[in-house]
LUMLUMPA-53911 format. One record per residue (C-alpha): x, y, z. Coordinates in nm, 4 decimals. Each point is the difference from the previous one (the first is absolute). Layout:
N
       px       py       pz
        X        Y        Z
...
***
This chain:
574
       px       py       pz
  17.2708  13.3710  11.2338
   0.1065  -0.1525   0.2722
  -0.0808  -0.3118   0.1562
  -0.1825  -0.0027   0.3536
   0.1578  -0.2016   0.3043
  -0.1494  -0.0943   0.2855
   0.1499   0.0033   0.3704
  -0.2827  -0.1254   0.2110
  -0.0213   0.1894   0.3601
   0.1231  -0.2035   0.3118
  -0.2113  -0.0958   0.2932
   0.2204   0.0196   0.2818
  -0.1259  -0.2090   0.3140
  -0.2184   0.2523   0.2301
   0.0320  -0.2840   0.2988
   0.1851  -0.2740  -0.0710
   0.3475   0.0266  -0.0389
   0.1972   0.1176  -0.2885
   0.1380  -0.3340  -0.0264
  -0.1692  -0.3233   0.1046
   0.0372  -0.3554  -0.0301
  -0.3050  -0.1818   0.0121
   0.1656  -0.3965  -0.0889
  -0.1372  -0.1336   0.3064
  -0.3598  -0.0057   0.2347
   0.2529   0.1108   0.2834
   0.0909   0.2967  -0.2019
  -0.3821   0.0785  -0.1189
  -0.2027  -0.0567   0.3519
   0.1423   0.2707   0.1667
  -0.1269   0.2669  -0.2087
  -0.3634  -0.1258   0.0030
  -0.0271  -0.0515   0.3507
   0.0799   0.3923   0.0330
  -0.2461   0.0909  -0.2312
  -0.2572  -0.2118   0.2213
   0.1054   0.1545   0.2838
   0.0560   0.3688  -0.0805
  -0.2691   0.2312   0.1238
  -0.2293   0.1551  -0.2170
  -0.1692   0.3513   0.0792
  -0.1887   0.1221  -0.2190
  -0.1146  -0.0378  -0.3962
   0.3475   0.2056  -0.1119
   0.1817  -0.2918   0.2175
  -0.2327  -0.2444  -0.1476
   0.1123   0.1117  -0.3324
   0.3658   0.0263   0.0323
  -0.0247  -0.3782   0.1938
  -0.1489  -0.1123  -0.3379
   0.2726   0.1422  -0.2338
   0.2768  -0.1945   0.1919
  -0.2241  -0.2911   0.0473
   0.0551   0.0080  -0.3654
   0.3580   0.0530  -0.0190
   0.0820  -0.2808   0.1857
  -0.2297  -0.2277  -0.1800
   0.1788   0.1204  -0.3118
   0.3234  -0.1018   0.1860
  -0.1524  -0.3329   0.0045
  -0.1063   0.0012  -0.2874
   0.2686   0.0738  -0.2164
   0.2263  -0.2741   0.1616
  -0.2691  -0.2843  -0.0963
  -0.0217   0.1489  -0.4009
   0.3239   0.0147  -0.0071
   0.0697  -0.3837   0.1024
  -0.2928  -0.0747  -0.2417
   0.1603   0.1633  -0.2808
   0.3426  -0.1627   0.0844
  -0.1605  -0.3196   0.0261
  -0.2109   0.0543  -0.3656
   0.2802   0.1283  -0.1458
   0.1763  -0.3687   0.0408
  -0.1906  -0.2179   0.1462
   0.2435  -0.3326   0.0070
   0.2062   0.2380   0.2314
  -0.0266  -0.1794   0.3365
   0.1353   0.2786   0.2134
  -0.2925   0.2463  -0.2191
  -0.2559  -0.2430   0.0770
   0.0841  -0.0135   0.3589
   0.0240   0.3556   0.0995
  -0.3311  -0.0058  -0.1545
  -0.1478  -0.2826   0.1726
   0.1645   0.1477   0.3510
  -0.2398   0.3170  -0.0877
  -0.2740  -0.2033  -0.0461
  -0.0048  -0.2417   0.3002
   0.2259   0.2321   0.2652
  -0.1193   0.3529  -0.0656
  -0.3763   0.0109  -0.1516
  -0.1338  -0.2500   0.2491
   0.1177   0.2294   0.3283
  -0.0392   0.3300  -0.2150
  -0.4065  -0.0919  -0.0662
  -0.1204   0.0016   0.3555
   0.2139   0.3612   0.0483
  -0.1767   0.1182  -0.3071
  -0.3459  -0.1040   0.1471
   0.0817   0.1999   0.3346
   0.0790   0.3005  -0.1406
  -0.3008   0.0136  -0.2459
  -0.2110  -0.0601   0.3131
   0.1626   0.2984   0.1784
  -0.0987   0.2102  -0.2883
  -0.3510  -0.1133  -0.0807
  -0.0652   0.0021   0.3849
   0.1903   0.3531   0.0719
  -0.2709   0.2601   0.1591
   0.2377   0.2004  -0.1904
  -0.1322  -0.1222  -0.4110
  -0.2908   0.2103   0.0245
   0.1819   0.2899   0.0205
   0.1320  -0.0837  -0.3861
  -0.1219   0.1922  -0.3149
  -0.2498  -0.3189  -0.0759
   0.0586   0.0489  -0.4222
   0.3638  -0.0277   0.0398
  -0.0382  -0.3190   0.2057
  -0.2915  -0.1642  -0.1287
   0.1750  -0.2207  -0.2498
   0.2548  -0.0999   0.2796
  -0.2448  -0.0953   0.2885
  -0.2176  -0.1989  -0.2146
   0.2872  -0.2197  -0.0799
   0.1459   0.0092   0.3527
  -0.3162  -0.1119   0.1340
  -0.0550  -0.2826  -0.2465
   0.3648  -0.1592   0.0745
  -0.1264   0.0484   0.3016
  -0.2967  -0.1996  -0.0601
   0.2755  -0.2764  -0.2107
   0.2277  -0.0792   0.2864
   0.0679  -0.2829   0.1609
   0.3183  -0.1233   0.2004
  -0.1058  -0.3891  -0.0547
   0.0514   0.0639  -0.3533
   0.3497   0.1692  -0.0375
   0.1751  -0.3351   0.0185
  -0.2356  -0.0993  -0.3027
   0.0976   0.3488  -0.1865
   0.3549  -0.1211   0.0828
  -0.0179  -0.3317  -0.1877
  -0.2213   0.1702  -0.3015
   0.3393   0.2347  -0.0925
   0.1979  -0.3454   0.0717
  -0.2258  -0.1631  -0.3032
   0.0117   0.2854  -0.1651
   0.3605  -0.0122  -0.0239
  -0.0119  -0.3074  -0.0948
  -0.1863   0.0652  -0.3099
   0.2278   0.2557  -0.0948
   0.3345  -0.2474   0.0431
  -0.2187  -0.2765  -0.1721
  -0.0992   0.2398  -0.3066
   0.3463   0.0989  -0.0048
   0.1966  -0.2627  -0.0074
  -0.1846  -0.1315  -0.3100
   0.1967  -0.0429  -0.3090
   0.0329  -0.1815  -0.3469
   0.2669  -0.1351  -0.1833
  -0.0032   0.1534  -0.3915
   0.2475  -0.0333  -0.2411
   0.2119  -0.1343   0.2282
  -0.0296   0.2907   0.2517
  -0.1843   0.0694   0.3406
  -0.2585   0.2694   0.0022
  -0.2670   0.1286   0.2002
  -0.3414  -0.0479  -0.1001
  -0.0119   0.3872  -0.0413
   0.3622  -0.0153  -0.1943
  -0.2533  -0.2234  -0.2721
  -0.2727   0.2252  -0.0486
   0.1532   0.1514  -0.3065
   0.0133  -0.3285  -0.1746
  -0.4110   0.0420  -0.0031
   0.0159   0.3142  -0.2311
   0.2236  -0.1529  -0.2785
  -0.1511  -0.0761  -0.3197
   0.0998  -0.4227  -0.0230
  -0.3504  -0.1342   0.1439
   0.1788  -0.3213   0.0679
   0.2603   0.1895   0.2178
  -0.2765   0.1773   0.1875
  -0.1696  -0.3359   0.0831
   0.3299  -0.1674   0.1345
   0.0674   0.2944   0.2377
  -0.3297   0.0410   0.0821
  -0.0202  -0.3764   0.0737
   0.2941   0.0256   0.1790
  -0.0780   0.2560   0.2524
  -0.3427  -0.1438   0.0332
   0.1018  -0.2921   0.0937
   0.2724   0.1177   0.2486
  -0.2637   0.1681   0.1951
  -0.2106  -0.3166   0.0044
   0.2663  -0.2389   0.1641
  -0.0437   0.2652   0.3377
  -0.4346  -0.0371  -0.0993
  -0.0083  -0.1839   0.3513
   0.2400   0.1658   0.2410
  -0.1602   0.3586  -0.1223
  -0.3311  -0.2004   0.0813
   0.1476  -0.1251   0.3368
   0.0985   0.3855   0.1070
  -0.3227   0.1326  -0.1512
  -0.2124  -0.2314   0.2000
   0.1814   0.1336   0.3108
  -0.0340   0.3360  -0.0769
  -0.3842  -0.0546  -0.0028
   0.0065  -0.1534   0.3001
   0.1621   0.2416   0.2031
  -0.2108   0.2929  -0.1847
  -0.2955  -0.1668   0.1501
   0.1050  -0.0656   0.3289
   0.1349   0.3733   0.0172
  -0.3381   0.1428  -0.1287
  -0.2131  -0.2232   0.2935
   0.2210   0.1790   0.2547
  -0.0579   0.3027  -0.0933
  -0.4086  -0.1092  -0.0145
  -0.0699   0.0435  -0.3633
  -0.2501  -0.2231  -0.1436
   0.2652  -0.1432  -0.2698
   0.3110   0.1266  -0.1782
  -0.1559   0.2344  -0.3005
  -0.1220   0.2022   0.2852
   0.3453   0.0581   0.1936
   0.1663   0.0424  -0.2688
  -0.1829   0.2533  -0.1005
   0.0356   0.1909   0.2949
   0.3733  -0.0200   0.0433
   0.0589   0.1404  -0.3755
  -0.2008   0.2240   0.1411
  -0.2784   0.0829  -0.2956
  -0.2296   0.1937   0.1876
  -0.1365   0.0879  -0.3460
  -0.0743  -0.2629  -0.1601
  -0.1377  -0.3447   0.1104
   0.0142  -0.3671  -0.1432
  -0.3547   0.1195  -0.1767
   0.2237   0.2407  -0.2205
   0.2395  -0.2011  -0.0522
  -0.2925  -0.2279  -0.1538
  -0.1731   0.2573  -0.2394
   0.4234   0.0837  -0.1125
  -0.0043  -0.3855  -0.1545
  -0.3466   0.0326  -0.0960
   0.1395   0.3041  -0.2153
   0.3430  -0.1364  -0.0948
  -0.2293  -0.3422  -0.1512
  -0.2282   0.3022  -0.1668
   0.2023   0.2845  -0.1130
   0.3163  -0.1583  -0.0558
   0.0307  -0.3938  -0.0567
  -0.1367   0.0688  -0.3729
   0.3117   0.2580  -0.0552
   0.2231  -0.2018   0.1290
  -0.1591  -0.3267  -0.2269
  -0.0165   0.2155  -0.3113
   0.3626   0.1164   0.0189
   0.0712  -0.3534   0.0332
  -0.2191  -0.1140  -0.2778
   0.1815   0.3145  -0.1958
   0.3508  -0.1849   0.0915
  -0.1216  -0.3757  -0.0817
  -0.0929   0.1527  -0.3409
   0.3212   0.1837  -0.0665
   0.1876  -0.2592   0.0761
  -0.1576  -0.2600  -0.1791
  -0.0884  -0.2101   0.2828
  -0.2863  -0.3157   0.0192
   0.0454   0.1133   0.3387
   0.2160   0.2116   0.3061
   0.1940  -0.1993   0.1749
   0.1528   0.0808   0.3209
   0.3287   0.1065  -0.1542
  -0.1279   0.1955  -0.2594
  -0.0865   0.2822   0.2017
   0.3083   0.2008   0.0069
   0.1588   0.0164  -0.3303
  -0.0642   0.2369  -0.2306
  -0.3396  -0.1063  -0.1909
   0.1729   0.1115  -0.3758
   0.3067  -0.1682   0.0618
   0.2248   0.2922   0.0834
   0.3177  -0.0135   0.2283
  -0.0560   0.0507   0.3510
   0.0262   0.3067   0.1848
   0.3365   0.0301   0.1108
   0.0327   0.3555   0.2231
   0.3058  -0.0564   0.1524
   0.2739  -0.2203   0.0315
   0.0996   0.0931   0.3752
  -0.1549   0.1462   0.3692
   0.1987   0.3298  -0.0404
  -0.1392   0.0801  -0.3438
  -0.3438  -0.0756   0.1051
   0.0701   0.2591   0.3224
   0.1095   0.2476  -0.1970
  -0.2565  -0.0535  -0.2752
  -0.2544  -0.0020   0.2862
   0.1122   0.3316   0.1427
  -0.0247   0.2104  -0.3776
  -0.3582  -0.1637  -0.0251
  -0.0966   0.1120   0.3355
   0.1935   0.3625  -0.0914
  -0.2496  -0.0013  -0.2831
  -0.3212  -0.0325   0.1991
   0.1274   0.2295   0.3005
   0.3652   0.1514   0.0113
   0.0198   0.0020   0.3761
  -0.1507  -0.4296   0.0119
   0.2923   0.0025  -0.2451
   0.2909   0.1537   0.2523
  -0.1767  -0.2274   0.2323
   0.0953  -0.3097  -0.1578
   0.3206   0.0646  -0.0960
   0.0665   0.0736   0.3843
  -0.1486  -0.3640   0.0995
   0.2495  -0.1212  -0.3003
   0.2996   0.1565   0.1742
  -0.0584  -0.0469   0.3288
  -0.0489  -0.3878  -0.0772
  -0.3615  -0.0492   0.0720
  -0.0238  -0.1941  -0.2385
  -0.0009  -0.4090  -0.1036
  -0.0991  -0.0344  -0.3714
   0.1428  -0.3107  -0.1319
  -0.1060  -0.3705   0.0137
   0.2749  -0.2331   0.1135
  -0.0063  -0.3803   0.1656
  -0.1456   0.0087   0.3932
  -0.1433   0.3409  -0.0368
  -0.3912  -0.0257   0.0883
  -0.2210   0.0259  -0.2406
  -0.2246   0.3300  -0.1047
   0.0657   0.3474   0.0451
  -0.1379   0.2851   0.3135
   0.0833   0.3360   0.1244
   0.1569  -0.0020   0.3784
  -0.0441   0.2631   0.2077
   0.2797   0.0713   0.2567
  -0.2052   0.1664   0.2729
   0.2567   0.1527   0.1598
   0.1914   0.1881  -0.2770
  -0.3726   0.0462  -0.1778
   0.1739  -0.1432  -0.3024
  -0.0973  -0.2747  -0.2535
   0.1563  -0.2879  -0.1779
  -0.0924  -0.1783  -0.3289
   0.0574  -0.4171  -0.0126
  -0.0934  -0.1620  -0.2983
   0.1530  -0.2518  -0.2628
   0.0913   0.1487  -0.2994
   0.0831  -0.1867  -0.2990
  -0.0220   0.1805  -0.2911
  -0.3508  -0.0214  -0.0904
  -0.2694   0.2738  -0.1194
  -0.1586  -0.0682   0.3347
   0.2918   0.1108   0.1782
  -0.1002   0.3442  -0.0516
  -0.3436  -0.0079   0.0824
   0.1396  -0.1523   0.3575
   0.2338   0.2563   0.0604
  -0.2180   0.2809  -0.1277
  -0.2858  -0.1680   0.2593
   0.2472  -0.0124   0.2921
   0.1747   0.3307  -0.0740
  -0.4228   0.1353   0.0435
   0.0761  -0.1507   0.3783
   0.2644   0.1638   0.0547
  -0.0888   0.3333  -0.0843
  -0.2814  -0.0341   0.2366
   0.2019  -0.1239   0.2522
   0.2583   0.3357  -0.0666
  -0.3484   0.1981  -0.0321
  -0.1209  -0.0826   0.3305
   0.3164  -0.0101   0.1852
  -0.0598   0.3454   0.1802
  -0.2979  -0.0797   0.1572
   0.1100   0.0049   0.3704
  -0.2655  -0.2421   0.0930
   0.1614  -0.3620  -0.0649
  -0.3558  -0.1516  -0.0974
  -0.0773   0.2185  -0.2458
   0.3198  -0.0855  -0.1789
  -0.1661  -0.2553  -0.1281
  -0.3372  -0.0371  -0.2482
  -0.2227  -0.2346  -0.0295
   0.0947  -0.3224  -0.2290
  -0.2579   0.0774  -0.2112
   0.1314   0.3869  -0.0555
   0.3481  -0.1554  -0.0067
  -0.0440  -0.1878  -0.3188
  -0.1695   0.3300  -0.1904
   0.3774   0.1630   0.0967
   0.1745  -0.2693  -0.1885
  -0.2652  -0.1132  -0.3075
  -0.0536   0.3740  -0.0929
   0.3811   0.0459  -0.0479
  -0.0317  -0.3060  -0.2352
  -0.2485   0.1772  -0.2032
   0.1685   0.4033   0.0369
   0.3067  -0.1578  -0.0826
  -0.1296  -0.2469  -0.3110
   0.0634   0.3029  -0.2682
   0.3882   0.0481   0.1048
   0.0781  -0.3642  -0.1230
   0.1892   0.1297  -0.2561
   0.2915   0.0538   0.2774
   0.0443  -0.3797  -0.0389
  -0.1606  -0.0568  -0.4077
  -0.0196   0.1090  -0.3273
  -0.3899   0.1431  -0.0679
  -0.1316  -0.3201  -0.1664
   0.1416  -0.1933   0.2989
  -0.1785   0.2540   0.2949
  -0.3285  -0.0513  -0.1718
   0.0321  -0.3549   0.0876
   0.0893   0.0655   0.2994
  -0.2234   0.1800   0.0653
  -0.3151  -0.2374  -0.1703
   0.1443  -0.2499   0.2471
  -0.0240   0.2072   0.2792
  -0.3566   0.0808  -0.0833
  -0.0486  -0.3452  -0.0540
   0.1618  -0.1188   0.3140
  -0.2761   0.1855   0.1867
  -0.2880  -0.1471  -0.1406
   0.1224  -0.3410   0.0124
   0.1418   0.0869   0.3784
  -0.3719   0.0757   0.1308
  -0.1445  -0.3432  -0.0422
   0.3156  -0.1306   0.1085
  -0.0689   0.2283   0.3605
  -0.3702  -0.1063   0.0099
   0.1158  -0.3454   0.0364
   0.2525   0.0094   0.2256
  -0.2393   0.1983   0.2212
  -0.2785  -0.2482  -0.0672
   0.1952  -0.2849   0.0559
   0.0959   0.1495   0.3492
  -0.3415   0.0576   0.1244
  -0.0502  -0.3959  -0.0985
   0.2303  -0.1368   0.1787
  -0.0874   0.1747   0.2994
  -0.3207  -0.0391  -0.0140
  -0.0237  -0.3563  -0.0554
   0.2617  -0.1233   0.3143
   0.1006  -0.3765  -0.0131
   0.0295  -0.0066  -0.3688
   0.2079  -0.2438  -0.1464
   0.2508   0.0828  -0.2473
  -0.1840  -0.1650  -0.2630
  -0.3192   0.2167   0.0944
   0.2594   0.2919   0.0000
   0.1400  -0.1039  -0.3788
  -0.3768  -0.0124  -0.1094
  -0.0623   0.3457   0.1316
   0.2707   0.1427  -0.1965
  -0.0763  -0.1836  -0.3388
  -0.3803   0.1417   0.0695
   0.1229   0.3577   0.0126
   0.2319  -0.0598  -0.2716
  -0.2612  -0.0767  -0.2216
  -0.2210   0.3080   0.1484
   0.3133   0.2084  -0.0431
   0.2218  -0.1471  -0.2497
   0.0805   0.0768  -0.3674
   0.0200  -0.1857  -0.3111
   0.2526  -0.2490   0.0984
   0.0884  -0.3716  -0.0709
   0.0777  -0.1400   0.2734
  -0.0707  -0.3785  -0.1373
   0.3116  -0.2709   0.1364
   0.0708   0.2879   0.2754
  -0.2900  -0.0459   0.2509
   0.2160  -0.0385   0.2970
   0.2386   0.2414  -0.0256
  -0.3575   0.2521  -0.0786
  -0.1099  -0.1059   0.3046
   0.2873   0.0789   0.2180
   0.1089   0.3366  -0.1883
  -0.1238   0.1947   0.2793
   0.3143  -0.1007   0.2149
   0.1831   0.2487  -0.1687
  -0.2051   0.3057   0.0983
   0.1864   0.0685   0.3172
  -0.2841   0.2135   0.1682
  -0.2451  -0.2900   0.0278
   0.2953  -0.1233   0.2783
   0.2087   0.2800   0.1196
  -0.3308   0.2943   0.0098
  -0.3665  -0.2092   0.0484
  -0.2170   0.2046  -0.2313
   0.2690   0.2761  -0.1031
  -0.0558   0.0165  -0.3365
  -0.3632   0.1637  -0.1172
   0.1857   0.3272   0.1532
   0.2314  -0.0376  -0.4061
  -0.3779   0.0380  -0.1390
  -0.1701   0.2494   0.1912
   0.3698   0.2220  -0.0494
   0.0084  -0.0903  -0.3560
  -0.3674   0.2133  -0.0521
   0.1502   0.2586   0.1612
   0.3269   0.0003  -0.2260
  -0.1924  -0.0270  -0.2926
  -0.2102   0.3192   0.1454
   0.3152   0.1743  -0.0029
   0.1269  -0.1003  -0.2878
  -0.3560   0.1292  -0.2372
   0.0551   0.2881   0.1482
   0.3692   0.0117  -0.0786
  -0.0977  -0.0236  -0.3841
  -0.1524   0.3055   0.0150
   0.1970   0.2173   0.2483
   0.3030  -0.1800   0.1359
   0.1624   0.2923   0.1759
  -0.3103   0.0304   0.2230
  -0.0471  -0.4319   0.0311
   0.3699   0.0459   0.1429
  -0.0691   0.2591   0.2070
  -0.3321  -0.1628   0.1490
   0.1845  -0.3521   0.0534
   0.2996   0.1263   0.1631
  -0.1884   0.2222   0.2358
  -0.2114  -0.3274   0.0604
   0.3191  -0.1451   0.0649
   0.1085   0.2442   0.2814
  -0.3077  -0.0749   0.2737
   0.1449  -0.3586   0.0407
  -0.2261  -0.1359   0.2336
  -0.1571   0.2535   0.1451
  -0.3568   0.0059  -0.1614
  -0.2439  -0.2775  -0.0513
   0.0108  -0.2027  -0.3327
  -0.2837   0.1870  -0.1882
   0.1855   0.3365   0.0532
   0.3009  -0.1255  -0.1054
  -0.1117  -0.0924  -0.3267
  -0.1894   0.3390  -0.0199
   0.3034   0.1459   0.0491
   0.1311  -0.1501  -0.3390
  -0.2581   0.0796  -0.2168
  -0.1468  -0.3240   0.0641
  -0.3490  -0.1705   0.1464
   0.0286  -0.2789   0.2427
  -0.2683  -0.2513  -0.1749
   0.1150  -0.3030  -0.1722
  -0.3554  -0.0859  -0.1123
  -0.0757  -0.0370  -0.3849
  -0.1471   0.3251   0.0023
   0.3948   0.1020   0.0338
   0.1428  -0.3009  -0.1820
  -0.1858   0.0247  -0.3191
   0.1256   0.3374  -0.1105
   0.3520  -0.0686   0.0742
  -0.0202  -0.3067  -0.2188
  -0.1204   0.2458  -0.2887
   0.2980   0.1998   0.0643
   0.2241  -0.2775  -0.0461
  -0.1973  -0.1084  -0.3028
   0.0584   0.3176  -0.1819
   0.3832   0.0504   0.0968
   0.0338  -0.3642  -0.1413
  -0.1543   0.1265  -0.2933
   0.2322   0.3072  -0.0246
   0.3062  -0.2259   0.0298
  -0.1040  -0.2145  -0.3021
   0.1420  -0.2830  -0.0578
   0.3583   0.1016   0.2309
***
């Protein structure tokens, strides 16, 4: 049989030109102004006006990701870090009030009636609410947010420890937590713990910032406080902070006693008085770690036969990203920490980061961000640029379902005995994930609801939702570092209340996958159809398209829970 390749089709420029640099505001401004000034007729003009409004903001684009992938990719490069900086104080400042004109033109064009309202009714809601968002006075303030923002990044990666005699990066020692010497996995976990705590007050310093500017930039815009604004620029116009509410209530419910009985389950196995931080990764009977891979290019082309095995064209697909170098696996010294999908706008083309190091979570990262990319290659003909792009919330069913579809093809990378595991700690992962979500989310709507906290009032906020959240574990001798643990949850400073979307997507994964276990070809078919509207319906649709309801209620938690009960059960004691 042979093997299917993929050669993705080409979107030449329809206005721009073939070839264009776009280094410089002089080099961008031109093309904007023309769009603002070119005449507009009639809806068929209004359309066409649209499409390149979209190629040229692809342009744009695609010249910032790809300075923001340079500069993740090594971030103690100082030439990287300031091509990226020059984006973010020289370009996005002048491009914002360019972007505002032209949405104006379109919302205010006699012209928009004339367009099919179903096609555009997802678009024009969202136009008019950035609409509703913008300010001038607070662009400068946007500016200096990316600044701190980039200084996270440089600050989390630049962190190392010396073991053994050698330098690694706090990610380099996460291994060291799955070995089977307790004593070991205390030092390293010590270690790292530790090394994160001697930054405790200039992550404090930037964080206070942060919130200061978020406020100022949500007056402005004349929201009553933060939770509101922020709620309207990630745009959830179906779902509100009430939701978001009843989803912890649900998580504490439906899901906390799971997650506390699987940890009671591991405290027992292991023969425990009690869990203690660094007891959470090893293997509860003792056995060797899960070793996968030993290097990036085995885990790509283990990756690509797994994703053969749940689809044979997401397969081709992969292998084509793997070629065509799209792809940054490995961990190394200055590289920022984490992992995402890029898109490159222009090319309609993704690219995987993440930090690879050898780990049995390494595959469920690049099996999550390979679930981007295909929706970012399933979307890419969609001529209008917006709809290129779901919702968050939709985003994160793409990549957690292809964690699930492609949780049975382990055995690309393990023997049977070892993909069970795998796979038990996969299933795990998810229930101890939620209450990790509802906290983070929690934890956001306190701080912005209680402005002029101090950081001590901020600590005790996150200790009370760590024992409303939390598992079984010790953390006796270790009450500092607990109460600054959230520093390393990049959302809660780079994306203000980006991070309940993981929970609401992970219901809809785990939609797809129950229905997977019964007829996978047509849970395939269903998600990657899903996968090819990109943006262009509203959330609830989206997730209908998938097989899936849009309700993240107990009334949809509880059952899912079951289902994860009883495939624990069928694993047995993997």
């Amino acid at each position: 049989m042979s093997i299917a390749t993929y050669t993705p089709e080409t979107f030449p420029h329809r206005w721009l030109p073939a070839e264009v640099a776009f280094k410089t505001w002089e080099q961008i401004e031109p093309y904007y102004q023309q769009l603002l000034e070119r005449p507009i007729a009639s809806p068929e003009e209004l359309e066409e006006w649209l499409k390149d409004v979209g190629e040229l903001n692809a342009a744009v684009s695609q010249e910032g990701s790809q300075r923001y992938i340079a500069m993740t990719c090594q971030t103690d490069d100082p030439q990287r870090e300031a091509a990226h900086l020059a984006f973010v104080r020289d370009i996005e400042p002048k491009l914002k009030p360019y972007l505002n004109q032209l949405r104006n033109r379109y919302l205010d064009s006699p012209h928009r009636s004339g367009l099919p309202p179903e096609r555009y009714h997802v678009f024009d809601r969202a136009q008019e609410n950035r609409r509703r968002l913008y300010r001038e006075a607070n662009i400068p303030r946007e500016t200096e947010l990316a600044e701190l923002g980039q200084t996270y990044q440089k600050t989390i990666g630049s962190m190392t420890v010396t073991f053994r005699g050698e330098e690694k990066t706090l990610a380099q020692m996460a291994p060291y937590l799955e070995e089977t010497d307790r004593a070991l996995r205390q030092e390293v976990w010590e270690m790292v713990s530790r090394r994160r705590l001697e930054d405790r007050d200039t992550l404090d310093s930037l964080f206070d910032r942060m919130i200061t500017l978020r406020e100022e930039i949500a007056r402005e815009a004349e929201f009553p406080d933060y939770v509101s604004y922020a709620y309207a620029s990630r745009e959830r116009f179906d779902y509100g902070p009430e939701q978001a509410e009843a989803f912890q209530a649900a998580i504490e419910s439906e899901v906390v006693p799971l997650a506390r009985a699987l940890q009671e389950k591991r405290r027992t196995v292991m023969g425990l008085e009690s869990l203690r931080p660094w007891d959470l990764a090893v293997d509860p009977k003792g056995r060797a770690p899960l070793r996968p891979f030993s290097d990036a290019d085995r885990l790509a082309e283990g990756a690509a036969q797994i994703f053969r095995k749940v689809d044979e064209d997401l397969g081709a697909q992969f292998s084509f990203m793997h070629k065509q170098s799209l792809l940054d696996l490995a961990n190394r010294k200055g590289k920022a920490p984490g992992g995402y999908q890029a898109n490159l706008e222009d090319d309609r083309l993704p690219f995987i980061f993440m930090n690879a190091v050898g780990v049995d979570g390494d595959l469920r990262t690049v099996l999550h961000e390979g679930g981007h990319a295909f929706h970012t290659l399933a979307a890419r003909g969609e001529p209008l640029a917006e709809y290129r792009d779901a919702p968050i919330e939709f985003c994160e069913v793409a990549s957690m379902s292809m964690e699930l579809l492609g949780a049975p093809e382990l055995t690309v990378f393990y023997s049977e005995a070892d993909a069970k595991r795998s796979v038990r700690e996969l299933l795990e992962g998810i229930v101890l994930i939620l209450p990790w979500i509802a906290t983070v989310d929690a934890f956001q709507h306190w701080i912005y609801r209680n402005p002029g906290h101090s950081r001590d009032d901020r600590r005790a906020a996150w200790n009370q939702l760590m024992d409303r959240f939390g598992g079984q574990i010790d953390w006796s001798g270790y009450e500092e570092i607990r109460s600054s643990s959230w520093h390393r949850q990049l959302h809660i400073f780079l994306y203000p209340f980006y991070y309940i979307e993981y929970g609401i997507a992970q219901l809809g994964a785990l939609q797809v996958w129950r229905r997977s276990r019964t007829d996978r070809k047509a849970a395939v078919s269903a998600y990657r159809s899903a996968l090819a509207l990109g943006g262009s319906r509203p959330l609830p649709e989206l997730f209908e398209a998938a097989g899936a309801t849009f309700d993240f209620s107990a009334a949809t938690i509880a059952p899912l829970m079951n289902d994860i009960g009883e495939e624990l059960e069928r694993l047995g004691d993997a």
